[in-house]
C-alpha positions as CSV (number, residue, x, y, z in Angstrom):
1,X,0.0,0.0,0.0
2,X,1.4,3.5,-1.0
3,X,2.6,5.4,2.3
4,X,-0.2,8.5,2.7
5,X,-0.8,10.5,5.2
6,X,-4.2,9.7,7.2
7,X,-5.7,12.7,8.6
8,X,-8.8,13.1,11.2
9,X,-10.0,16.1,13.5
10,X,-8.0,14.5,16.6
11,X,-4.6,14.2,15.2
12,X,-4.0,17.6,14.1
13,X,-5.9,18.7,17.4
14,X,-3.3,16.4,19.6
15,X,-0.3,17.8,17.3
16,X,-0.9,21.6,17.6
17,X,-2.8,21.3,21.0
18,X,0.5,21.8,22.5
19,X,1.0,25.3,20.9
20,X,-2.9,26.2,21.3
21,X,-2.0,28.7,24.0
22,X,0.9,30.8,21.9
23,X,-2.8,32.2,19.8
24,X,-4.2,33.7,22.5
25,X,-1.7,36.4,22.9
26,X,-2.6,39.5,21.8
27,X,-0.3,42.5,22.1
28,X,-2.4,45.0,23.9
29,X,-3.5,48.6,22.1
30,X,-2.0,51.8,22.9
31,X,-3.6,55.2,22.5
32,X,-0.8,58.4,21.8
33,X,-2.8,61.0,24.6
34,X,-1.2,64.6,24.1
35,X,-0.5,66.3,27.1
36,X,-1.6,70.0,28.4
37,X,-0.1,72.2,26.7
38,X,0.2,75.2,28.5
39,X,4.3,76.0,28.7
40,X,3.8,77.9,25.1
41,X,0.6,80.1,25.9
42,X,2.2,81.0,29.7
43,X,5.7,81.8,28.1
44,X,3.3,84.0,25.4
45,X,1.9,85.9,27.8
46,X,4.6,86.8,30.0
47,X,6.8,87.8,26.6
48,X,4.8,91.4,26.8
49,X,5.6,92.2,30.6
50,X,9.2,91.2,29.9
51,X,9.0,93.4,27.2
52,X,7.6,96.7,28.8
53,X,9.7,96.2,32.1
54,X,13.4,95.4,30.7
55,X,15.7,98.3,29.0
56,X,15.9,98.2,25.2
57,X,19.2,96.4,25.6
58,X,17.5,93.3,27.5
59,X,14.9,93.4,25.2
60,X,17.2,93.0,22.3
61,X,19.0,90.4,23.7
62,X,16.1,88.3,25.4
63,X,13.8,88.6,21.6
64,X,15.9,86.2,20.1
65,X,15.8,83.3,23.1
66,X,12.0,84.3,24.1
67,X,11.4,84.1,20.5
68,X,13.0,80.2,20.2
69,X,11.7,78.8,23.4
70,X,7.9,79.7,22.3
71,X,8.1,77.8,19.3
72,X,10.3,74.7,21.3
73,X,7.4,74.9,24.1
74,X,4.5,74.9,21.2
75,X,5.4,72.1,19.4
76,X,7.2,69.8,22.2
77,X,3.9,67.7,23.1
78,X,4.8,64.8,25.0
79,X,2.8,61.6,24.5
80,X,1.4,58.9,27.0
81,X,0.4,55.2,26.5
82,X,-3.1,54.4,28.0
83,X,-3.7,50.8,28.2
84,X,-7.0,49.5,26.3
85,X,-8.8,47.3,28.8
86,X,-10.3,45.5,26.3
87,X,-9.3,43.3,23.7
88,X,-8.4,39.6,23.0
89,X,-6.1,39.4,25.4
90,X,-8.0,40.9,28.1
91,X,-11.0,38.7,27.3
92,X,-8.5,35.6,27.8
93,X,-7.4,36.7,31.1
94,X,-10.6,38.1,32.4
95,X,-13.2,35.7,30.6
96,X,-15.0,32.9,32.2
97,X,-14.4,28.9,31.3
98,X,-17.0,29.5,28.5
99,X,-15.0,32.6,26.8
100,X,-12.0,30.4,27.6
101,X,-13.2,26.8,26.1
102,X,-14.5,28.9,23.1
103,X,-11.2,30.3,22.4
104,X,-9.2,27.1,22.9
105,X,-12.0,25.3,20.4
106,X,-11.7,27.9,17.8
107,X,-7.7,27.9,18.2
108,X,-7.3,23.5,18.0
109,X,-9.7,23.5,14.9
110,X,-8.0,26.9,12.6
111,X,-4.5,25.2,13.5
112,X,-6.2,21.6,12.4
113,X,-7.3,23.3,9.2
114,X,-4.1,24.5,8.5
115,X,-2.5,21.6,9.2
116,X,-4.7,19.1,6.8
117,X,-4.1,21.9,3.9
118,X,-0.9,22.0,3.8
119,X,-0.3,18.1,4.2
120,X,-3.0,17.9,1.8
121,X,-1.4,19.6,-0.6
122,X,2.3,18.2,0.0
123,X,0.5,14.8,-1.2
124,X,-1.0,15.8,-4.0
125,X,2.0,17.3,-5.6
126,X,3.8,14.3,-4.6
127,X,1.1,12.0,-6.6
128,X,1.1,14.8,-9.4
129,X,4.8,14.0,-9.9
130,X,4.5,10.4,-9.3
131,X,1.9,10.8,-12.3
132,X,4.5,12.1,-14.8
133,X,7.2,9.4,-13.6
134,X,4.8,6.7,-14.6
135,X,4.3,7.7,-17.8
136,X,7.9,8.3,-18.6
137,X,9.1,5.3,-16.8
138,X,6.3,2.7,-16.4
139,X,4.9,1.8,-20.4
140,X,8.7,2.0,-21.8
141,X,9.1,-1.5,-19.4
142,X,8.8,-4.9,-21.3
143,X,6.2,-6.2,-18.3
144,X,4.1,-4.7,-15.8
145,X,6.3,-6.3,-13.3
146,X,9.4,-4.7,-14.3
147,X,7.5,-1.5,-14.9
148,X,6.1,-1.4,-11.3
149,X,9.7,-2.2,-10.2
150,X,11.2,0.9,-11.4
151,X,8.3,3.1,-9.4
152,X,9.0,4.8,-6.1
153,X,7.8,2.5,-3.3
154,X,4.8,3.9,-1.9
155,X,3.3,5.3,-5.2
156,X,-0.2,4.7,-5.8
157,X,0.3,4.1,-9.2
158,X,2.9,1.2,-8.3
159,X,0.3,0.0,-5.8
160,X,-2.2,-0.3,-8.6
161,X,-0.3,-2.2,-10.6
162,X,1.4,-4.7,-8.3
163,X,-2.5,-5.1,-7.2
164,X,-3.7,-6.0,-11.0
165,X,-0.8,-8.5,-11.2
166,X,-1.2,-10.1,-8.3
167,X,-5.2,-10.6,-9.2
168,X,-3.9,-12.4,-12.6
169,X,-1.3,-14.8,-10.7
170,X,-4.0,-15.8,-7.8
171,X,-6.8,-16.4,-9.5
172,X,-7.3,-20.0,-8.1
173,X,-9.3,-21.4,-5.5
174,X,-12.7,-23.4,-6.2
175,X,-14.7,-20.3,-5.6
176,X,-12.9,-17.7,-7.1
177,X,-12.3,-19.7,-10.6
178,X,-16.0,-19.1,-11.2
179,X,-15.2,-15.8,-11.4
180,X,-14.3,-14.5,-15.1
181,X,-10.5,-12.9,-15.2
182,X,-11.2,-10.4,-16.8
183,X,-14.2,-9.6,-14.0
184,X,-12.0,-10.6,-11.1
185,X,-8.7,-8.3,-12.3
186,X,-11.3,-5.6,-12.9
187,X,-13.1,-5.8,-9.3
188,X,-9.2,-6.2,-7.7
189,X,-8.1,-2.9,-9.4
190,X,-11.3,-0.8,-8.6
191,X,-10.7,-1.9,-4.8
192,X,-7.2,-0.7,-5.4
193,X,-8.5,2.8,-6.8
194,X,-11.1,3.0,-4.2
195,X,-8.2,2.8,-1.7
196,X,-6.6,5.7,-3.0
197,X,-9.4,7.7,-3.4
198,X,-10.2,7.2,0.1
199,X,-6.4,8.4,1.0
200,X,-7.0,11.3,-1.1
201,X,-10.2,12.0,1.0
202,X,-8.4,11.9,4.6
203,X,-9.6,14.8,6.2
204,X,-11.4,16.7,3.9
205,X,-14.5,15.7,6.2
206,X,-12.9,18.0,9.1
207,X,-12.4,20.7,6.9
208,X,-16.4,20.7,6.0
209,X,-17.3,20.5,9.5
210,X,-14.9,23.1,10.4
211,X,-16.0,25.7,8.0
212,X,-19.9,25.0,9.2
213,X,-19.3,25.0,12.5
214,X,-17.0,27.8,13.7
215,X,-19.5,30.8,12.5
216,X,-21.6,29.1,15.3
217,X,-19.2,29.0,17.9
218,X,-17.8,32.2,17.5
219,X,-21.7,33.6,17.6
220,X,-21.7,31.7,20.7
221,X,-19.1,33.5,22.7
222,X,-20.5,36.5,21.2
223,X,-23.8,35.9,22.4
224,X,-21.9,35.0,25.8
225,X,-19.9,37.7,26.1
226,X,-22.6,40.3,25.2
227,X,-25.2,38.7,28.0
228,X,-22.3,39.4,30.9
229,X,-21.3,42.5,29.7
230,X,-24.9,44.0,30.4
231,X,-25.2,41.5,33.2
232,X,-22.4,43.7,34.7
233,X,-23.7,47.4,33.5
234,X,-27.2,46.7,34.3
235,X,-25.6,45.6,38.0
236,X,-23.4,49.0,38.2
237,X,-26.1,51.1,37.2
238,X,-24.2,52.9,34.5
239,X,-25.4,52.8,31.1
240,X,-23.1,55.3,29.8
241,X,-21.9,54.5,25.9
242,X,-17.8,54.1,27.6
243,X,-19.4,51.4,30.0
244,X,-21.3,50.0,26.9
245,X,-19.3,50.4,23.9
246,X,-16.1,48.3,25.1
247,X,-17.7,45.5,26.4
248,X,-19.7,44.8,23.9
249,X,-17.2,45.2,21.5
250,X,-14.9,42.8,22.8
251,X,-17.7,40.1,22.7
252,X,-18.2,41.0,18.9
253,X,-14.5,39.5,18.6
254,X,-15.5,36.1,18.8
255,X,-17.8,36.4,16.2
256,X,-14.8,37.8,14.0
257,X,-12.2,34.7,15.5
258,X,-15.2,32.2,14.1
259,X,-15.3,33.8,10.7
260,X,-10.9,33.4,10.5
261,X,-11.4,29.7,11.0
262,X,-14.6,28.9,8.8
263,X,-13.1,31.3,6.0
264,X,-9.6,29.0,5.2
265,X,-11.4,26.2,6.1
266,X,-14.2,26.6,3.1
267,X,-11.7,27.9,0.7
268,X,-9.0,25.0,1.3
269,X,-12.0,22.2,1.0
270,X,-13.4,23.5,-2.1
271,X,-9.7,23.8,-3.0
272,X,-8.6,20.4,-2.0
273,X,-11.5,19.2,-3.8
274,X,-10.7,20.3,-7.1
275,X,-7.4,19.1,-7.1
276,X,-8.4,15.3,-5.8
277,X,-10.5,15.2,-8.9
278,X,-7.6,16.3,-10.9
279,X,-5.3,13.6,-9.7
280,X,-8.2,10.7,-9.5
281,X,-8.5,11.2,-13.6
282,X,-4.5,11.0,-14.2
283,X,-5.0,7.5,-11.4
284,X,-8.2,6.3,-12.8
285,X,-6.6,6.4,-16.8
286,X,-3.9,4.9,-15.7
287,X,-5.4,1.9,-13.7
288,X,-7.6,1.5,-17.0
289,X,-4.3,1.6,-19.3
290,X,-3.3,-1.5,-16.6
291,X,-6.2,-3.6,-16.7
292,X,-6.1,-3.4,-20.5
293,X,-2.6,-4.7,-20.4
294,X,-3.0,-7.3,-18.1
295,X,-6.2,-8.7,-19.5
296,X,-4.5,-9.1,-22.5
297,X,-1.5,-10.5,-21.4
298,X,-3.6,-13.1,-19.6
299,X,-5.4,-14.1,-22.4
300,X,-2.7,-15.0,-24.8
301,X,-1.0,-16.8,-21.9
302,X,-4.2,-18.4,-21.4
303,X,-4.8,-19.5,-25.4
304,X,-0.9,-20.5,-25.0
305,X,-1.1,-22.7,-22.5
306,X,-4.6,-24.1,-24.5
307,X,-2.9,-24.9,-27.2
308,X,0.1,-26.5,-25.9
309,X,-2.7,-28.7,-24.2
310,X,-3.9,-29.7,-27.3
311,X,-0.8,-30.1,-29.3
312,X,0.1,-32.4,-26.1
């Protein structure tokens, strides 16, 4: 059997489950607040009192620094970093075990997702260029043995082939001989297609229930996270839109983490799809090409050994 990787929901959770928690962080936002500027308008107006009160020889020596230090003190506005209080971070460290399961669920099935793409996709180029080796190695060999021999081990295509042979060498048995050849090599390469189709299909089933299921949850801790934010204001007694406006807004976040994971997880299915039935034609032509070869094969052998029957 051709090595593949076999994909479900709990092996890319148990694999990435370990790194779950580096998601969560957030850096927290910063606001630039000026500060009160009021150096440049007191320096202003005690410019005219210095004026009036010094002799015209201080006055034309102090002009020229009062003159600089107004502009220095106007546009010198220092900045300070207020802390938002809300955010993804601050709904991780704050939140309940609901906010908290939420976030881990979303996190284990987007890093699942990712996972089964790109593996997906590392095996279908792999098949893609096991597909061109066949045809430039496999029908320039005198037999489907040798043929099959000078495949990669693990191919699907070298599978296939090694399964049609071996259906044309153990045909035998008391029940199985009153089974055609032709219908028996036939059934034993269509098992051997199946098999890789099935390969092919590994995880693709997590992917759909990913992308139809993570809107949901992420409406969930929004709906969650909305019913204790006003469980809080409507206990404080302050409705005002600061008291309102943040915590609400950080609920709508989980609503936006659900639509990250079911986004990728659509596109990469539909994706993945596409491409399986790409590589299925190239597999299914070429199991065809190999039942046509064998059957034939068989049957001269067959008449062959007939007629030396006869002769004998």
């Amino acid at each position: 059997m051709f090595k593949n990787t076999r994909l479900s929901a709990m092996l890319a959770a148990v694999l990435f489950s370990v790194t779950a928690a580096s998601a969560l962080v957030s850096a927290p936002a910063f606001a630039d607040a000026p500060a009160a500027g009021a150096t440049a308008p007191a320096a202003d107006a005690a410019a005219p009192a210095a004026d009036a009160a010094a002799a015209p020889a201080t006055d034309a020596a102090a002009a020229p620094a009062g003159d600089a230090a107004a502009p220095a003190a106007a546009g010198g506005e220092a900045t300070e970093e207020v802390h938002n209080p809300y955010g993804f971070a601050a709904m991780w460290e704050e939140g309940d075990f609901v906010n908290k399961g939420t976030i881990i669920i979303l996190s284990l099935m987007s890093m699942g997702s990712w996972y089964i793409i790109i593996t997906k996709l590392i095996d279908q180029q792999k098949i893609m260029r096991q597909s061109k080796e066949a045809s430039a190695k496999f029908w320039k060999a005198p037999s489907i043995a040798a043929g099959s021999a000078q495949l990669k081990e693990g191919s699907p295509f070298r599978f296939i082939a090694e399964t049609g042979t071996k259906a044309t060498q153990h045909h035998d048995g008391a029940l199985l001989e009153q089974i055609d050849l032709s219908t028996w090599v036939t059934m034993q390469i269509q098992r051997a297609v199946d098999r890789v189709q099935s390969r092919l299909q590994d995880g693709l089933s997590f992917l759909a229930t990913v992308g139809s299921t993570s809107p949901f949850i992420g409406l969930f801790g929004t709906v969650w996270g909305i019913y204790n934010a006003l469980t809080a204001i409507g206990m404080s007694g302050n409705a005002s839109i600061d008291k309102v406006a943040g915590p609400v807004g950080e609920a709508l976040i989980m609503t936006a983490f659900g639509l990250f994971v079911a986004v990728p997880a659509v596109l990469g299915y539909n994706w993945l799809v596409r491409r399986n039935k790409s590589v299925m034609e190239d597999i299914r032509s070429f199991s065809a090409d190999v039942h046509s070869v064998l059957i034939s094969g068989a049957m001269s052998t067959s008449n062959a050994a007939a007629g030396a029957k006869k002769a004998g």
